[in-house]
C-alpha positions, 0 to 999 in steps of 0.5 A, spaced: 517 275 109 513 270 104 511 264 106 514 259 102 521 264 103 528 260 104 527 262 112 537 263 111 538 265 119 534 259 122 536 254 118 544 256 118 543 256 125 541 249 126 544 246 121 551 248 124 548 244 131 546 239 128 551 231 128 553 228 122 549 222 123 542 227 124 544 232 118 545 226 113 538 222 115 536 229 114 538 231 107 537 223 105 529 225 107 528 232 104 531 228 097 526 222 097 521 229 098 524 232 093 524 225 088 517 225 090 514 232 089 520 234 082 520 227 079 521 231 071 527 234 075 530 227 078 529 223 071 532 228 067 538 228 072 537 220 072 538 222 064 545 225 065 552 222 064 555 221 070 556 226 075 559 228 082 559 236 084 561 238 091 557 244 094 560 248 098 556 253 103 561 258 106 557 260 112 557 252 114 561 247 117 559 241 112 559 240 105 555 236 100 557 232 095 551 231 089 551 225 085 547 224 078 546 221 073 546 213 072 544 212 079 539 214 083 540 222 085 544 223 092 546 229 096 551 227 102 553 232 108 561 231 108 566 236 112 571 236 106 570 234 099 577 231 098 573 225 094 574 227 086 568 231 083 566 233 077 566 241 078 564 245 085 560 250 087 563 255 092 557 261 096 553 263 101 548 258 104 542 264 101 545 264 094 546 257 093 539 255 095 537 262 091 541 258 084 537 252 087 530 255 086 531 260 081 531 266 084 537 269 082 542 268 075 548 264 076 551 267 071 551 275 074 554 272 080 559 269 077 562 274 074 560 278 081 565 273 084 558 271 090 559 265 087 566 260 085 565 254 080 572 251 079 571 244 075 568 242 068 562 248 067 559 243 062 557 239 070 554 246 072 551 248 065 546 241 066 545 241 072 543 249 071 538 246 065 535 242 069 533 246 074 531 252 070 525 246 067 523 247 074 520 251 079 523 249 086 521 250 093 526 248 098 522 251 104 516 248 102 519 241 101 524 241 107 517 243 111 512 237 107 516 233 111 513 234 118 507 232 114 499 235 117 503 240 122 508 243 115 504 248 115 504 250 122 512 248 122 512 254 116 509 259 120 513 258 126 519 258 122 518 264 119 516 267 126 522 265 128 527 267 122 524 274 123 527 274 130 533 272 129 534 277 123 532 283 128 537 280 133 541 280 126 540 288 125 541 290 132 547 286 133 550 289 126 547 297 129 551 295 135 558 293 132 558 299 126 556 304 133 562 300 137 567 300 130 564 308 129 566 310 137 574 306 137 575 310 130 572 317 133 578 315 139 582 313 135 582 320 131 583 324 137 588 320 140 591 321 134 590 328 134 592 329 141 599 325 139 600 330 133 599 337 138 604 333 143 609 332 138 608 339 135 609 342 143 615 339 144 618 339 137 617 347 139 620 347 146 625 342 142 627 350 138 625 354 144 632 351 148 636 351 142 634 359 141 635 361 149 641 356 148 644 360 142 643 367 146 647 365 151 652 363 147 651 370 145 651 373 150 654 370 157 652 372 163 657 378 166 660 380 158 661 387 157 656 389 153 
């Protein structure tokens, strides 16, 4: 894994345990450091008509509503995007942060559906420019935070992102094992269900064969 690498597990992770008021003194911290390391980005943001568009990571409990253009660039950590928006972007926490630096093309998934954009693209496609103009490192940017400890926050980051991706790994093999071992009882209960049904639909003729032969021939007839 790189060292500049998006660390997806770990910081899912803590930010499902983080309270409202740490993540929003957070994210208002990580966007002054953006400010400072991007200001083309930001002034060409500032540049823009005024828009609002919400962020929705489907693997987090919180939203985040991004404000650009006539004012000083924003992003606030909400549980619902109620408020009017512009346009909002609908992914996982990886693809966002992903569409974010660069790494991946928003058009192919858009039309793959990893992504959901309901609003006025025309918010999206400016925002997308914007970005394009730059190269981004959320990582690098998130970890400049801690300032002269940064670089070992980083590689402690990714110790700790490699481990909960092998955790990851084997909690999948284990549940694939489990789901793979209830279908193979699930298939011979199934079968054993079928040959009980086909005995006892063949003792079901049986008693009517032996039923009809004595009807046919009672015991004590003259034969």
């Amino acid at each position: 894994m790189a060292e500049t690498e998006f660390p997806v597990l770990l910081a899912t992770n803590v930010l499902g345990l983080l309270p409202a008021p740490a993540l929003t003194r957070a994210t208002a911290l990580l966007m002054r450091r953006f400010g400072r390391t991007y200001p083309r980005l930001f002034r060409a943001l500032a540049g823009h008509e005024p828009c609002t568009i919400g962020i929705e990571p489907t693997d987090l409990a919180h939203r985040f509503v991004l404000r650009f253009g006539g004012t000083p660039v924003s992003l606030v950590p909400t549980l619902t995007l109620e408020q009017p928006l512009n346009a909002c972007v609908r992914g996982r926490l990886a693809t966002l942060v992903g569409l974010l630096e660069g790494r991946l093309d928003s058009d192919a998934l858009f039309f793959s559906r990893e992504i959901v954009i309901t609003g006025e693209m025309e918010a999206i496609v400016s925002l997308r420019n914007a970005l394009d103009r730059e190269t981004v490192n959320v990582f690098q940017a998130a970890t400049a935070l801690f300032g002269p400890v940064g670089h070992p926050v980083r590689r402690v980051a990714l110790m700790l992102e490699r481990r909960l991706a092998a955790a990851h790994q084997r909690l999948t093999m284990r549940h694939e094992a489990l789901h793979a071992a209830r279908r193979e009882e699930h298939s011979i209960a199934t079968y054993c269900a079928r040959q009980e049904a086909e005995l006892q639909a063949l003792r079901t003729r049986i008693a009517k064969i032996e039923a009809q032969t004595r009807r046919r021939n009672p015991i004590g007839a003259v034969t």
